[in-house]
C-alpha positions as CSV (number, residue, x, y, z in Angstrom):
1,X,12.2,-36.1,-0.1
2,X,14.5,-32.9,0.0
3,X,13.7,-29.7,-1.3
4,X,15.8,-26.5,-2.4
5,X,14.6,-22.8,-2.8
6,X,16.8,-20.6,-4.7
7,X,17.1,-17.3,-2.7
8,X,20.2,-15.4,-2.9
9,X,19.6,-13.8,-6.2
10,X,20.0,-9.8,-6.5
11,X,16.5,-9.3,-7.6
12,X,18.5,-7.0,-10.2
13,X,15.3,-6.3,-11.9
14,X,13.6,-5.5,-9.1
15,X,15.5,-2.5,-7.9
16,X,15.5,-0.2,-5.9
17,X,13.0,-1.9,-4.0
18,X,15.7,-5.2,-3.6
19,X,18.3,-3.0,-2.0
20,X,16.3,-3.0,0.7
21,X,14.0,-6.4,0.7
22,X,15.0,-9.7,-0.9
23,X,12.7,-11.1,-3.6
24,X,11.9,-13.8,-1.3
25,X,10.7,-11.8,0.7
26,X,8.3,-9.6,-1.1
27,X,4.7,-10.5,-0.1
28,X,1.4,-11.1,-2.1
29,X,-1.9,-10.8,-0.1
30,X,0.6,-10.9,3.2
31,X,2.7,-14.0,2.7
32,X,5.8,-13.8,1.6
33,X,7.1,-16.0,-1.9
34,X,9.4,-18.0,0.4
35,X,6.8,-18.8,3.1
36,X,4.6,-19.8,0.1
37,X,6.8,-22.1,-0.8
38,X,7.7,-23.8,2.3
39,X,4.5,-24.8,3.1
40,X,3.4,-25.8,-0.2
41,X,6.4,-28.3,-0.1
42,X,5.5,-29.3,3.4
43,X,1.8,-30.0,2.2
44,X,3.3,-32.0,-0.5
45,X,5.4,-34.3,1.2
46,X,8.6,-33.1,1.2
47,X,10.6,-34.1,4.8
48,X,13.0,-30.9,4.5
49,X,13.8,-27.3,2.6
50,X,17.4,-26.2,2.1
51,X,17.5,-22.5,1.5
52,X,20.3,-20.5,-0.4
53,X,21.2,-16.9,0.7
54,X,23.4,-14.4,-0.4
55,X,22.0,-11.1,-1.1
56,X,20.7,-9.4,1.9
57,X,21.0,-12.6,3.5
58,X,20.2,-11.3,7.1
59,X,17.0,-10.2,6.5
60,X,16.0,-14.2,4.8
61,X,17.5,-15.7,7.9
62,X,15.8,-12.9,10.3
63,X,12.7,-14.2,9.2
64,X,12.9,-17.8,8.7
65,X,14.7,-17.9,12.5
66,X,11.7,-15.8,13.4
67,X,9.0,-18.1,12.7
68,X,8.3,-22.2,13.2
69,X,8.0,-24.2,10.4
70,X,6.4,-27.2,9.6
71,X,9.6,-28.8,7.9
72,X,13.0,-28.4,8.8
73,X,14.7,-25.5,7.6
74,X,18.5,-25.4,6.7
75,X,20.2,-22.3,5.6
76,X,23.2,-22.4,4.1
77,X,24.7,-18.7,3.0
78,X,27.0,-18.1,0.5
79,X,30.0,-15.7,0.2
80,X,29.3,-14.4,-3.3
81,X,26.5,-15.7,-5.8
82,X,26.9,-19.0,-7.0
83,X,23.8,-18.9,-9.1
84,X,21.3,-21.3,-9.4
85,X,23.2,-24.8,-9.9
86,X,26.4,-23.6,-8.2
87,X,23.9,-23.3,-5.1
88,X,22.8,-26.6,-5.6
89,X,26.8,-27.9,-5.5
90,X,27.4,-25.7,-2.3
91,X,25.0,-28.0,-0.3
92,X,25.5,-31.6,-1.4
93,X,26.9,-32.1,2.0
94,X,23.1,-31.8,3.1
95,X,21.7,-33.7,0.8
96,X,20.4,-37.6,1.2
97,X,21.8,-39.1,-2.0
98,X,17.8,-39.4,-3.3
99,X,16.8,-36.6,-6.0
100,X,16.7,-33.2,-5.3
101,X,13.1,-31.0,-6.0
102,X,15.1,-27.2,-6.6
103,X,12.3,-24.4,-7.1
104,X,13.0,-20.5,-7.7
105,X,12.1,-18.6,-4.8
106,X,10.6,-15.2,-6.3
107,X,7.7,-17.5,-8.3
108,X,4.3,-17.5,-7.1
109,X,2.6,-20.8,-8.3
110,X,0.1,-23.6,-8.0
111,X,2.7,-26.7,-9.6
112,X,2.3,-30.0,-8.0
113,X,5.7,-29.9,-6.7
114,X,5.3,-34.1,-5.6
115,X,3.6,-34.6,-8.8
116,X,6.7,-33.2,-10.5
117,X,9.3,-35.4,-8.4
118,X,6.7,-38.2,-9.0
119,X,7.3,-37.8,-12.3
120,X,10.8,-37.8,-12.7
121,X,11.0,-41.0,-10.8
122,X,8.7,-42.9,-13.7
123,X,11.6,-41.2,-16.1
124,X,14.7,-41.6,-14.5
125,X,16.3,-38.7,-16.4
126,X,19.1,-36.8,-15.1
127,X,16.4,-34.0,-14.8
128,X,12.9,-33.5,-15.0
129,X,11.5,-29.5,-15.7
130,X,8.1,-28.3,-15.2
131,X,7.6,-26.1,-18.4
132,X,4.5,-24.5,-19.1
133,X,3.2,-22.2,-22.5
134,X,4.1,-18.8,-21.7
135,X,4.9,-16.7,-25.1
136,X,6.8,-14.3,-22.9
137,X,9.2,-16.8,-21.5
138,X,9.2,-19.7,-24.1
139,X,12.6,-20.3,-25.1
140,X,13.5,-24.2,-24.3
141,X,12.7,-26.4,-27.2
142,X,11.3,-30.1,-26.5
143,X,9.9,-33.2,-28.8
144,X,6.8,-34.5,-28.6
145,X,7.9,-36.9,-26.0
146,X,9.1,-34.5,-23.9
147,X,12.8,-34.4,-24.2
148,X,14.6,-31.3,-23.8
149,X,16.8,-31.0,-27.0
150,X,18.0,-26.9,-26.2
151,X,17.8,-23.6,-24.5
152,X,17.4,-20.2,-26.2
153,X,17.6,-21.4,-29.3
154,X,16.1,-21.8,-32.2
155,X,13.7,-24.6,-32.3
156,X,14.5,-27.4,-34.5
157,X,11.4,-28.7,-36.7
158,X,9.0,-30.5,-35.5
159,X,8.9,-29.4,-31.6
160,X,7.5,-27.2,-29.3
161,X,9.1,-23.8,-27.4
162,X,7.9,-23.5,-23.8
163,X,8.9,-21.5,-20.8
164,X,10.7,-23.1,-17.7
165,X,9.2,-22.4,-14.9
166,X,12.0,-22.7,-12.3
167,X,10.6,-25.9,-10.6
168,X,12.6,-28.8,-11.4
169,X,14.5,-32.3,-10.0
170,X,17.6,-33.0,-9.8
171,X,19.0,-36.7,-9.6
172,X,22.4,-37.3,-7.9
173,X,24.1,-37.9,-11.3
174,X,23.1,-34.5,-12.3
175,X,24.3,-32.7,-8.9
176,X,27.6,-34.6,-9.3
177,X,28.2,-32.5,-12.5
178,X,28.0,-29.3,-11.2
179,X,31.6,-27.6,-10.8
180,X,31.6,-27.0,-6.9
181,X,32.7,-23.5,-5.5
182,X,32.0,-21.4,-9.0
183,X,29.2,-19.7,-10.5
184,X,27.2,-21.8,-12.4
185,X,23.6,-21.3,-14.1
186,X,21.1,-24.0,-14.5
187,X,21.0,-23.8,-18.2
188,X,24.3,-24.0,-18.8
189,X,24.2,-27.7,-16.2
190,X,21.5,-28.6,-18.9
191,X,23.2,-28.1,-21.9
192,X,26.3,-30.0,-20.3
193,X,24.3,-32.6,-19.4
194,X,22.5,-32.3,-23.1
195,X,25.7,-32.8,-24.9
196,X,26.9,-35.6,-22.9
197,X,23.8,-37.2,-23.8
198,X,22.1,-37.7,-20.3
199,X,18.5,-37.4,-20.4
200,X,16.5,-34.2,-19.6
201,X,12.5,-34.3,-19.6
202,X,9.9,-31.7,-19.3
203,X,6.5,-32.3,-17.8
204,X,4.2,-29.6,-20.0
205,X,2.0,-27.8,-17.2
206,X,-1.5,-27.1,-18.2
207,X,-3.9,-24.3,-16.8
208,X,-1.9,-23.8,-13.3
209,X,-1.0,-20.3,-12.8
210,X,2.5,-18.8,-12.6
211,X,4.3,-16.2,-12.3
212,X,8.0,-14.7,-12.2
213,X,7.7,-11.9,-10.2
214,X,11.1,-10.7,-11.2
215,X,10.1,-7.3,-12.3
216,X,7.5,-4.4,-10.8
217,X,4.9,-5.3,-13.4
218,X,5.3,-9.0,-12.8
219,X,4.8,-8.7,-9.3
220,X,1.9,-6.1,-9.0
221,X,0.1,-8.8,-11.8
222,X,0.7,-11.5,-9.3
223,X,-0.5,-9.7,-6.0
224,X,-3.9,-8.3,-8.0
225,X,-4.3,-12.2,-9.6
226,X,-4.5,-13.4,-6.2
227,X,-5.9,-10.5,-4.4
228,X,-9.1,-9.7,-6.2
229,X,-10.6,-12.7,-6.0
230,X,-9.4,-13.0,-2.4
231,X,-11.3,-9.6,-1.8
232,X,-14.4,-10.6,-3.8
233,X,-15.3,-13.7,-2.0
234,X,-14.9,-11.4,1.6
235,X,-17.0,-8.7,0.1
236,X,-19.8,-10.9,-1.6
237,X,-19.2,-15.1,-0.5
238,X,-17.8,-16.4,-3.4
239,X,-15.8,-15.0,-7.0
240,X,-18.3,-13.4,-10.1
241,X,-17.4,-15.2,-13.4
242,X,-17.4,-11.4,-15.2
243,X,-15.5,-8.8,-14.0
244,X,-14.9,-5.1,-15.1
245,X,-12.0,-3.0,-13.8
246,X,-12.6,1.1,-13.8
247,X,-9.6,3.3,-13.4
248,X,-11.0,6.0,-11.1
249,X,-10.1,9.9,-10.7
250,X,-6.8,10.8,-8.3
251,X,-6.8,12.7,-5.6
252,X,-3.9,14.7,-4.5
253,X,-2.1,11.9,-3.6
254,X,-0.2,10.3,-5.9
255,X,-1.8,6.6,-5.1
256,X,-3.9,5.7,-7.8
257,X,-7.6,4.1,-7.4
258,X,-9.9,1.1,-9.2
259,X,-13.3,-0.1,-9.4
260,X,-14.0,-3.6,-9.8
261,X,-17.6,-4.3,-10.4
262,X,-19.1,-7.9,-10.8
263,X,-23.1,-8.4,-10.7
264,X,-22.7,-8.6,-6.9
265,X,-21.9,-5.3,-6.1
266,X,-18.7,-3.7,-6.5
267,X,-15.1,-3.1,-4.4
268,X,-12.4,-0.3,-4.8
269,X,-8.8,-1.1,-5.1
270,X,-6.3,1.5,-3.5
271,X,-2.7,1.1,-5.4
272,X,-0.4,2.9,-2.4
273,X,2.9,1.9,-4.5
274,X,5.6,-1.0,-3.7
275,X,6.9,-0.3,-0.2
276,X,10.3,-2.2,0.0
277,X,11.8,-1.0,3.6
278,X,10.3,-3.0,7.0
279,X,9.0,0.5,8.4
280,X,5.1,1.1,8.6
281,X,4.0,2.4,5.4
282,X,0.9,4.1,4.2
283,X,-0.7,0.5,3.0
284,X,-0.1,-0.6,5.7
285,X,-1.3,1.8,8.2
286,X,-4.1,1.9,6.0
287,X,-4.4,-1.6,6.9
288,X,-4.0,-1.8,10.9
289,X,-6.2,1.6,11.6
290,X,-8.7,0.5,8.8
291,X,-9.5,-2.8,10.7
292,X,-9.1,-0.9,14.2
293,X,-11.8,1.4,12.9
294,X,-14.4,-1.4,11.9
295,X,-14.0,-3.3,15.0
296,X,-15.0,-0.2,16.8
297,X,-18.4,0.1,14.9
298,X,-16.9,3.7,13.3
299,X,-18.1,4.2,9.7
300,X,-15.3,3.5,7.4
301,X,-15.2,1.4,4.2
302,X,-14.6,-2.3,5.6
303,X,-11.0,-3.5,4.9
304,X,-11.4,-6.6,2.6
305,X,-8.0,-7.3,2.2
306,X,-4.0,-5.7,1.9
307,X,-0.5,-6.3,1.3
308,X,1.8,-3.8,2.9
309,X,4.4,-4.5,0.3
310,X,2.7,-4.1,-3.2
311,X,0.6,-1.5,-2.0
312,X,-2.5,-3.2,-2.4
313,X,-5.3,-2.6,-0.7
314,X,-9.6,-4.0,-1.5
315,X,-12.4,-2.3,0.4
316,X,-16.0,-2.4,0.2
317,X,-17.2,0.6,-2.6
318,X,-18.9,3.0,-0.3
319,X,-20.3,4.9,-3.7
320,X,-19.5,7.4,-5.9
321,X,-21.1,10.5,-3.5
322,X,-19.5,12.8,-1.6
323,X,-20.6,15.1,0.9
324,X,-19.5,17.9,-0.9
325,X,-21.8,17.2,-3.6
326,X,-24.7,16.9,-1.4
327,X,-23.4,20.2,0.1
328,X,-23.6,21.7,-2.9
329,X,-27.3,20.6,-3.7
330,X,-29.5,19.8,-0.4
331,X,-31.7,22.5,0.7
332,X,-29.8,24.2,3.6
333,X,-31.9,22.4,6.5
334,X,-31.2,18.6,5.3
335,X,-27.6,20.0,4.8
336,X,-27.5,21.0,8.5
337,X,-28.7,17.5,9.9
338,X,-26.4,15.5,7.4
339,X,-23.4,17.1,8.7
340,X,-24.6,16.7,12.2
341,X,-25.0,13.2,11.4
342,X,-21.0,13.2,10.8
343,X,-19.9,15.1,13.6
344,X,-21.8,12.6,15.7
345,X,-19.9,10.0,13.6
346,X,-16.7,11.9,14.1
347,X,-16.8,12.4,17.9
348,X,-17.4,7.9,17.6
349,X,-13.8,8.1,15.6
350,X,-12.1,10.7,18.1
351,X,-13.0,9.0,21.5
352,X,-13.7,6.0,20.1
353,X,-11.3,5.2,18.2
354,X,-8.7,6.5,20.4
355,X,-9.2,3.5,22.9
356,X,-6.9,0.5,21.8
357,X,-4.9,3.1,19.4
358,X,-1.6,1.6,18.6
359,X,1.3,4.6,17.8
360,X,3.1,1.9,15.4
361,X,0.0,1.4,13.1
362,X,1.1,5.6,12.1
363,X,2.8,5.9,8.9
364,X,4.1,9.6,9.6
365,X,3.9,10.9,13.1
366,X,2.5,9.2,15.4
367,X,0.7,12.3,17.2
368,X,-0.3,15.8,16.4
369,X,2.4,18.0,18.2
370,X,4.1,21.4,17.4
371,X,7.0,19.6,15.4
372,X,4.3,18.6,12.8
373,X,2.2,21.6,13.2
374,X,5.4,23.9,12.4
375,X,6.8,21.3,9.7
376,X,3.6,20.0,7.9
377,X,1.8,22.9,8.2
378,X,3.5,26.6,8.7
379,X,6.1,25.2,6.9
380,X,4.3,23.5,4.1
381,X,2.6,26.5,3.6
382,X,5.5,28.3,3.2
383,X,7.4,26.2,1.0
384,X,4.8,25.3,-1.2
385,X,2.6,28.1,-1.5
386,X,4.2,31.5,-0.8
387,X,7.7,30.4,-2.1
388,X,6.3,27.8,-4.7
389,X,3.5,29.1,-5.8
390,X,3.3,32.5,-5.7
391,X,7.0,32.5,-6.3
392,X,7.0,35.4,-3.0
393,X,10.6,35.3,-1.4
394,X,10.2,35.1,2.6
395,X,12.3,34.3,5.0
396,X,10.3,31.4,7.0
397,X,12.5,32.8,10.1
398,X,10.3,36.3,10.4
399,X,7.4,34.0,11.0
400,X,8.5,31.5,13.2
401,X,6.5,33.5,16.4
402,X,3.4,34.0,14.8
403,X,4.0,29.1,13.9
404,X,5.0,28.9,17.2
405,X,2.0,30.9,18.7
406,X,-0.5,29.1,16.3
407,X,1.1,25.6,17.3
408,X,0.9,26.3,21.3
409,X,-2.1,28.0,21.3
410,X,-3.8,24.9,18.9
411,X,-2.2,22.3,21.3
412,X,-3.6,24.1,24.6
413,X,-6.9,23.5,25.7
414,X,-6.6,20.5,22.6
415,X,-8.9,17.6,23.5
416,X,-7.2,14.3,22.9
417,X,-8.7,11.8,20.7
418,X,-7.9,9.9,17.4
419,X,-7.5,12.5,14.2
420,X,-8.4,11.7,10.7
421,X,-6.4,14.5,9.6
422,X,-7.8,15.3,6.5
423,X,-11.4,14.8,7.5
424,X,-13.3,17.3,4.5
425,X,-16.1,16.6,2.3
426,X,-14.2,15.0,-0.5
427,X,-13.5,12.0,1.9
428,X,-16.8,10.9,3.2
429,X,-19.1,9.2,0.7
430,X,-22.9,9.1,1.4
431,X,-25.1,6.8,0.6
432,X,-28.8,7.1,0.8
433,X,-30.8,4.3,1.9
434,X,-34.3,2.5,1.1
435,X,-35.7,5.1,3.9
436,X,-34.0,8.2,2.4
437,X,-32.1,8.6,5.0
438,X,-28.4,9.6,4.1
439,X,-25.7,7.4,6.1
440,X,-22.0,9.1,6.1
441,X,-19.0,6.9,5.0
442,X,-15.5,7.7,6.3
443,X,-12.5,7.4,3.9
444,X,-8.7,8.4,3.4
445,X,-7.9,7.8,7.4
446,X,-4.7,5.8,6.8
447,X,-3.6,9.1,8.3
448,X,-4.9,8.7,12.1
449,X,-2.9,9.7,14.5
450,X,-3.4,11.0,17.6
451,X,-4.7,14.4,18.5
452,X,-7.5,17.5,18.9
453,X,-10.9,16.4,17.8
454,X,-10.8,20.1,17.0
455,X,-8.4,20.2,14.2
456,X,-11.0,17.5,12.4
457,X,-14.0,19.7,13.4
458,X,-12.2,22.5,11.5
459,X,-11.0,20.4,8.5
460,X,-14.5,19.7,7.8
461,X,-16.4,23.4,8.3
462,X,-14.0,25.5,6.9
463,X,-13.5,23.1,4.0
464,X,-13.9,25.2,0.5
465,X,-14.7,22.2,-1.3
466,X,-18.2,22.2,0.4
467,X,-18.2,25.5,1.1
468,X,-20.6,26.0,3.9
469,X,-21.4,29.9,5.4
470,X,-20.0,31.1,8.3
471,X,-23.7,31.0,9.9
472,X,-23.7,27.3,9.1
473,X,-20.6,26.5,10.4
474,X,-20.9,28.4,13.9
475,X,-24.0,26.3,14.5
476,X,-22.2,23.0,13.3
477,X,-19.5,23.8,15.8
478,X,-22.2,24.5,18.9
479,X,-23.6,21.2,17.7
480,X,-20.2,19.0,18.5
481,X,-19.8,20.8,21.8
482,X,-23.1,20.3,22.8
483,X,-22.8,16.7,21.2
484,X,-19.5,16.2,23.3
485,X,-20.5,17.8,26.7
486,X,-23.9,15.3,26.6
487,X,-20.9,12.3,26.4
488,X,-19.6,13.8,29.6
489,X,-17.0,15.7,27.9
490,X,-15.8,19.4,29.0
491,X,-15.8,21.8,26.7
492,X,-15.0,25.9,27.2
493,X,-13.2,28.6,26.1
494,X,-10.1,26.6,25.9
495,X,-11.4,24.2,23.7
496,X,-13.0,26.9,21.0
497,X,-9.5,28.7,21.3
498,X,-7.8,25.6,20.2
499,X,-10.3,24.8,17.1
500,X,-9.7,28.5,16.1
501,X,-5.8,28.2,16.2
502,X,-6.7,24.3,14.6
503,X,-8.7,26.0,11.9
504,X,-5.5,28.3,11.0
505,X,-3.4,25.5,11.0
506,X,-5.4,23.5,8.9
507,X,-5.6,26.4,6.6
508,X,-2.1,26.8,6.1
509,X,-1.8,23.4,5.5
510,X,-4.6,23.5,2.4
511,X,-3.0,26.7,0.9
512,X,0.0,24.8,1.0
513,X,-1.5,21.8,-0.7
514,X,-3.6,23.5,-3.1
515,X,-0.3,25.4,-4.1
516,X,1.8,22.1,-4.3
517,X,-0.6,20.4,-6.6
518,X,-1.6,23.0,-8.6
519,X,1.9,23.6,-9.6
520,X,2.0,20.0,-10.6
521,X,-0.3,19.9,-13.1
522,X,-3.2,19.0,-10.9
523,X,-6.5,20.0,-11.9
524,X,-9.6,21.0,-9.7
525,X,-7.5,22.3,-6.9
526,X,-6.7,26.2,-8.3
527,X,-9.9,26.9,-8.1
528,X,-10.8,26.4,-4.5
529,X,-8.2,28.7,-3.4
530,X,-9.7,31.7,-3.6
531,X,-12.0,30.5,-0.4
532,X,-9.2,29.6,1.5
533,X,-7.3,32.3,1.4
534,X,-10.1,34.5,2.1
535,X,-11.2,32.1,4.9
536,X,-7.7,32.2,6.6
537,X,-7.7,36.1,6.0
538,X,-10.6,37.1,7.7
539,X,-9.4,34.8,10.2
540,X,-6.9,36.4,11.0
541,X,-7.9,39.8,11.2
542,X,-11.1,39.0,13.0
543,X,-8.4,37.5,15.6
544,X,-6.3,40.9,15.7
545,X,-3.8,39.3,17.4
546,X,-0.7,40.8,17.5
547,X,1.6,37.8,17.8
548,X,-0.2,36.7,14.1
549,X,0.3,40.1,13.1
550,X,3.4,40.0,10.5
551,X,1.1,36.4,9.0
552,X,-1.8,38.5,8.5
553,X,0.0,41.3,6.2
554,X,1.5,39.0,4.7
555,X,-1.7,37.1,4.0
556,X,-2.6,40.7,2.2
557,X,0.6,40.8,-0.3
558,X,0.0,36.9,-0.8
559,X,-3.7,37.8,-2.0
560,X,-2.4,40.5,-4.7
561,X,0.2,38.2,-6.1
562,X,-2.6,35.1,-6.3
563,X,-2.9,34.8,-10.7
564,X,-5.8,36.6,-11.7
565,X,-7.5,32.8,-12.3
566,X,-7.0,32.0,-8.6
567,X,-8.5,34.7,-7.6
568,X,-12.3,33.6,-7.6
């Protein structure tokens, strides 16, 4: 038995993400359509798979010439599209003379494929179609014995309209009447073959899912279909009949978030977006660093399961509260030892984490240096706060000392580890246990990279969102050295210069992002500005540093030109 995957469509539908990735190749729960495919036919029988290529043709053969197969694998490419019987004509030289199984390779299905050829032996038609009742795609009309009578249009009395799925069998007779070297559909084969009065059957499919994931929606449908109960029986053993899907509230990202609750317990869905190119993406990274993370025993929600392509990623729900609400509410003391309780946890993630670190798991940078400190920081701040917020005109050059002081003097004395990068209140959840005691939960870290523990220390003190006093956070920050030189670890005045010039940095970068979303209609972010600039001011004048000089007067015109509601 021979098989046939159509693959060298445009994926038209698709775009932009297909001018980068053929359909094919697109992945649901990290398989990709075509390497579905192949093995479902070599499970079912079938001796070998002839694939078509056209579009993007490289990248199909890159990976099917990467990988070993269970069947053998021919590829035969074409020099413009043939569509989907003209393919079948361009390799009749491959074929056995028996019928040909011919399946559409950007469907994601449970059909029988050997069931299906099975079938259209007992019939001996010059075709055989699994169709299935899909309202969106019903359009070929068959009798109740099951022969096909048209296609797209209307249905004569008496018979039923159901979708084609793109699974069907060809016998030779049918092959033979396909015009060879020309573009030729499939339908317009069967309507050929209709009028000359050759037989063409459908099997009716019942209760087997399918899907054409031809379009965005289509294919995000598929991935969660399969996905959610994939992540369910990781999280809980086994699938909950009822199931209740929550939209959740953004953050300043623009990924969007779900809750998924069954009487077992609940999981959380992170939508990252469809990332088409091969590069490491934020799903991804989210992915690699996530698992990294658990293996090291470091508190982060456990990874249940991803795609890298549809953006899809299932973790364990670590709550719905955040250490800046407990910030807000705990009497001073039990705020104290919480936080302590996550700087331990955070010192785990820095020196912990750090061993076995792989730089291609990084979806930006894969380190903190001054390129990044200048770019996503200084230069953030300045393009998105002074110039887009404040609407200030500046010329980024007169500053470019005082970012290059701030990025050298950060990096020196820095002690290496693994970063979360944005490692503040509103990502770590806390859950309190049976015992009352509080146990931190570490989220958002598809952002790791490598750098100071110090930049993360400062992230979460001078974070406005919690807004802890300066009292509080001096004796937070004598706790992590303290915490660090019992692990063996040196700390001095080098390393308290470096969080200082971190803690600027850090600042820049949450005007900047403050600014950025606020602009874009963001709420809850305007608000919190008014601690961060004065944080960042009295910074900088308690430094008195004359290279930071021309930043900290500027820092005094931004403040006057904050809108009166920004201004706390």
């Amino acid at each position: 038995m021979q098989a046939m995957i159509l693959a060298a469509g445009l994926g038209t539908r698709l775009r932009p993400y297909t001018d980068v990735r053929p359909k094919p190749l697109f992945t649901i729960g990290g398989i990709t359509l075509l390497e579905r495919h192949i093995f479902a036919l070599a499970d079912a029988g079938f001796e070998a798979v002839i694939i078509n290529t056209c579009h993007l043709a490289h990248e199909i053969h890159r990976f099917i010439e990467g990988k070993s197969w269970p069947v053998p694998i021919h590829l035969r490419q074409e020099a413009g599209l043939l569509d989907s019987a003209g393919a079948v004509a361009n390799v009749a030289d491959l074929l056995d003379g028996a019928p040909l199984l011919v399946v559409n390779g950007d469907t994601l299905t449970d059909i029988d494929p050997k069931a299906l050829y099975d079938a259209h032996a007992k019939q001996g038609a010059s075709a055989t179609l699994a169709l299935m009742d899909h309202p969106e795609f019903n359009n070929v009309s068959v009798d109740e014995k099951g022969k096909i009578h048209a296609f797209r249009e209307p249905t004569p009395e008496g018979m039923k309209r159901l979708a084609f799925t793109g699974m069907q069998v060809l016998s030779p007779d049918a092959v033979a009447a396909i015009p060879k070297g020309v573009p030729y559909g499939m339908v317009d084969l069967y309507r050929d073959l209709i009028e000359r009065g050759k037989p063409i059957i459908g099997v009716i499919i019942e209760e087997c899912p399918w899907f054409d994931c031809g379009t965005q929606e289509r294919y995000l449908d598929a991935s969660t279909t399969v996905m959610i109960p994939e992540a369910l029986r990781h999280a809980f053993g086994n699938v909950p009949e009822a199931i209740e899907t929550e939209r959740l509230k953004g953050d300043g990202s623009d990924r969007r978030w779900s809750r998924i609750t069954t009487q077992a317990g609940s999981i959380i869905c992170c939508e990252h977006g469809i990332r088409s190119d091969f590069s490491t993406g934020e799903a991804e990274s989210m992915l690699r660093i996530g698992t990294h993370l658990q293996h090291k025993g470091i508190p982060t929600s456990p990874i249940l399961t991803g795609d890298a392509v549809s953006g899809l990623v299932f973790v364990k729900d670590a709550g719905n509260t955040h250490l800046a609400d407990l910030a807000k509410n705990l009497p001073e003391d039990e705020v104290e030892a919480l936080y302590q309780c996550v700087l331990d946890s955070l010192i785990c993630f820095s020196q912990e984490g750090l061993q076995g670190f792989n730089d291609a798991w990084c979806w930006q940078t894969p380190s903190y240096d001054k390129e990044m400190i200048l770019t996503m920081e200084c230069r953030y701040f300045m393009d998105a706060f002074i110039a887009g917020y404040l609407g200030m005109t500046e010329d980024p050059k007169h500053y470019q000392a005082a970012f290059d002081h701030i990025a050298d003097t950060a990096l020196d004395g820095a002690l290496p580890g693994l970063m979360h990068r944005d490692f503040q209140s509103r990502n770590i959840m806390v859950q309190q246990e049976a015992s009352g005691a509080y146990t931190p939960t570490f989220i958002d870290f598809q952002g790791a990279r490598k750098g100071p523990i110090q930049y993360d220390i400062a992230s979460l003190l001078i974070d406005p969102y919690a807004g802890l006093t300066n009292a509080m956070q001096g004796r937070l920050l004598a706790y992590a050295t303290r915490a660090l030189e019992a692990q063996g670890v040196a700390t001095g005045k080098s390393f308290h210069t470096s969080y200082t010039f971190c803690a600027i940095a850090r600042n820049l970068q949450m005007l900047g992002a403050f600014g950025k979303l606020s602009r874009l209609g963001k709420p809850g972010f305007e608000e919190h500005m008014p601690q961060a600039l004065s944080t960042l001011e009295n910074r900088l004048k308690s430094l008195d540093d004359p290279k930071l000089s021309r930043l900290t007067e500027l820092m005094e015109r931004a403040k006057k030109n904050v809108p009166p509601g920004a201004r706390g």
